[in-house]
C-alpha positions as CSV (number, residue, x, y, z in Angstrom):
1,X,0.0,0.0,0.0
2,X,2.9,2.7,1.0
3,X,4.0,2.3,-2.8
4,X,0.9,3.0,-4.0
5,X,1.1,6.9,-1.8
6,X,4.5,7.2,-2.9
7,X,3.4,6.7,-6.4
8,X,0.3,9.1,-5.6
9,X,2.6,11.3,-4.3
10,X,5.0,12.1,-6.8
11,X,2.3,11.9,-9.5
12,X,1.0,15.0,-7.5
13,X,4.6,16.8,-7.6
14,X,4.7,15.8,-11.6
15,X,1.6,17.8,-11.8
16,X,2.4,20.4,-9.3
17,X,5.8,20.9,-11.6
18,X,3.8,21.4,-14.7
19,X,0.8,23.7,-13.5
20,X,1.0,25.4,-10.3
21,X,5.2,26.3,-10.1
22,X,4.9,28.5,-13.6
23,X,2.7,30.8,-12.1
24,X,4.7,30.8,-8.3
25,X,8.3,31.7,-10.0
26,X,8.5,35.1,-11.2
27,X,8.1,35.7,-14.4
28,X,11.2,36.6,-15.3
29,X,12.6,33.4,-14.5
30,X,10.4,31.1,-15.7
31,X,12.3,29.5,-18.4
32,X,15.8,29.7,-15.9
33,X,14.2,27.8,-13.1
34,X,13.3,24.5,-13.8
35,X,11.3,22.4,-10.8
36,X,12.0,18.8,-11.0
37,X,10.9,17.8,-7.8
38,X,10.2,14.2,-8.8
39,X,13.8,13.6,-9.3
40,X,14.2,15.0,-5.5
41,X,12.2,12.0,-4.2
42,X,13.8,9.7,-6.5
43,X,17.0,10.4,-4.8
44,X,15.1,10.4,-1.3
45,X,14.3,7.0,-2.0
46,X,17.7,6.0,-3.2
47,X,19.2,7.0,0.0
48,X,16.4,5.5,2.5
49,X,14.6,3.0,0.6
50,X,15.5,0.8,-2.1
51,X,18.0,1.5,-5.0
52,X,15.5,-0.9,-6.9
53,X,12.6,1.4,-6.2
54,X,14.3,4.4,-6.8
55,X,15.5,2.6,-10.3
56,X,12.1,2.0,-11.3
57,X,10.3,5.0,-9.9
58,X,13.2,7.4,-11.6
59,X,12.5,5.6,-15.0
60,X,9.1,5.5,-14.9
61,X,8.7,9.4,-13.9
62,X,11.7,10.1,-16.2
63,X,9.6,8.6,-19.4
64,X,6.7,10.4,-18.3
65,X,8.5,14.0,-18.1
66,X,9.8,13.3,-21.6
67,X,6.8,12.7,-23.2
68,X,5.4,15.8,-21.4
69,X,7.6,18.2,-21.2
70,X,10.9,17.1,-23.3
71,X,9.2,16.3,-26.8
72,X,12.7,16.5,-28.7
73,X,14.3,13.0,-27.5
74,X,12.0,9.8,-25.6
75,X,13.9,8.7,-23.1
76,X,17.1,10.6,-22.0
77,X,14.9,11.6,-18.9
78,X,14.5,8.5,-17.9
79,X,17.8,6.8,-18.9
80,X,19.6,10.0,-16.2
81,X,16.8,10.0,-13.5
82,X,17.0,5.9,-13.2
83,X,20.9,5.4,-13.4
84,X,21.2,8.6,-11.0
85,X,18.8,6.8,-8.3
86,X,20.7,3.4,-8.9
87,X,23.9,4.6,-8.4
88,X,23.3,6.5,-5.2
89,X,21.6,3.9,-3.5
90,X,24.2,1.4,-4.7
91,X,27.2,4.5,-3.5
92,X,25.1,4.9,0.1
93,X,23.8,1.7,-0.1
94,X,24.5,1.2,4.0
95,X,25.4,4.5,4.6
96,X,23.3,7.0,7.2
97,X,22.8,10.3,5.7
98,X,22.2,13.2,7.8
99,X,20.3,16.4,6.5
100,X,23.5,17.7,5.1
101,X,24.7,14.6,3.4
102,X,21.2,14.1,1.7
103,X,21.2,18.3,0.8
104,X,24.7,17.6,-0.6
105,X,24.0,14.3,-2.4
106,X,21.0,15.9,-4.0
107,X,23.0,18.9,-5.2
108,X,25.6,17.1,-6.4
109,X,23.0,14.3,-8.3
110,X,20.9,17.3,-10.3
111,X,23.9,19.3,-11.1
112,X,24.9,15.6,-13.1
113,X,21.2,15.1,-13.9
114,X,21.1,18.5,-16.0
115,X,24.9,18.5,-17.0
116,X,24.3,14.6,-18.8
117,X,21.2,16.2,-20.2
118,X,22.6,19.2,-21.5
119,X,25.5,16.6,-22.7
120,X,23.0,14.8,-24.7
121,X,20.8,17.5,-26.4
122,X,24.3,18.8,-27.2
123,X,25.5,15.7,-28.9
124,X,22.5,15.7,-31.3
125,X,22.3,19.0,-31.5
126,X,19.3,20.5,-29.8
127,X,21.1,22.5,-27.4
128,X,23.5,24.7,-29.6
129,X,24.7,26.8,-26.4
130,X,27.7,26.3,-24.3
131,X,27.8,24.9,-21.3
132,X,29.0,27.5,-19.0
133,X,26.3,29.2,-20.1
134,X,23.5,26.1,-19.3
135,X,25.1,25.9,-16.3
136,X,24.8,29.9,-15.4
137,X,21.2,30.2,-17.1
138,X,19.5,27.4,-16.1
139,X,21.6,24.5,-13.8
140,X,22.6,26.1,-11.0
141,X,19.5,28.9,-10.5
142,X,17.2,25.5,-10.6
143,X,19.6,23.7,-8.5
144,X,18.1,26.0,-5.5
145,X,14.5,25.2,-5.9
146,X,15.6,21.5,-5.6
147,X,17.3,22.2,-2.5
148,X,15.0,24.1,-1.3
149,X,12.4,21.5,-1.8
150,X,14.6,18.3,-0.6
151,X,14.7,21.0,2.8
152,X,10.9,21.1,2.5
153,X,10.0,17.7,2.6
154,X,13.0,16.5,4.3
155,X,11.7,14.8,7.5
156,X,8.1,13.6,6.2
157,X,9.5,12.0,3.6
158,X,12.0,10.4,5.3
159,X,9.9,8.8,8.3
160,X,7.4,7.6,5.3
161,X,10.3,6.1,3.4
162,X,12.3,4.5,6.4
163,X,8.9,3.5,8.2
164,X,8.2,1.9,4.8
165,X,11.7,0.1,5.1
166,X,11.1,-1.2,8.3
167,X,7.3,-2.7,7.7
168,X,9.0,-4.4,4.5
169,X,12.6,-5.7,4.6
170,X,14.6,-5.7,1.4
171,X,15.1,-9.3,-0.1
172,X,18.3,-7.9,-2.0
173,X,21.6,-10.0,-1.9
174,X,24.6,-8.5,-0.1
């Protein structure tokens, strides 16, 4: 049942990215600042869940934001969000991570989410800009809306993901 709310609940923030967030940033920003607040809880359930989960979930919700928002290319979104949450789960597998770590680990996994990205578009030639300035325009001004959100929803989402954790024990090999 828990994966069902999780599910429910980042289906909510894919909406909430989409419809509500255009009109709360200012105007002036709106194509600089970028929400992508289901790739925060991707990571969140990376570091206390299942790398699995987060592997699934990240693909699943990556595919989705491609054919929504991303029409160009179907599936770099979901190739980046997936491998992202595998490899930190699999990096922090049996790690605790405080606030900080968790801040820093989702930072440090969306500045790589929208640098591969910006990689990819460039290698077929979407993206035509450099990257010092993707990283000034868009990357880094976006990269505090994700923090800011990972602050947010720090602590409920981590008792919902770790009380999940404990009511059903991973049957992964060591």
């Amino acid at each position: 049942m828990s994966i069902n709310k999780l599910i429910g609940f980042m289906l909510l923030l894919f909406i909430v990215e989409g419809t509500v967030m255009p009109w709360i940033i200012p105007a002036g920003y709106t194509s600089r600042i970028v929400p992508h607040f289901v790739f925060v809880v991707v990571i969140f359930c990376s570091l206390y869940s299942n790398r699995h989960r987060a592997l699934l979930l990240g693909a699943g919700f990556g595919l989705l934001q491609d054919v929504v928002y991303f029409g160009h290319m179907i599936g770099p979104g979901a190739f980046v969000t997936g491998l992202l949450g595998y490899y930190t789960g699999v990096l922090l597998e049996n790690k605790r991570c405080t606030l900080l770590a968790a801040l820093s680990v989702i930072g440090i996994n969306y500045i790589v989410y929208d640098s591969v990205m910006y990689g990819i578009y460039y290698a077929f030639r979407i993206s035509t800009e450099t990257y010092a300035w993707a990283l000034l325009d868009h990357i880094l001004p976006s990269l505090f809306l994700q923090l800011a959100f990972a602050l947010l929803v720090y602590v409920p989402l981590r008792r919902f993901l770790e009380a999940d954790a404990k009511k059903n024990p991973d049957k992964e090999e060591a």
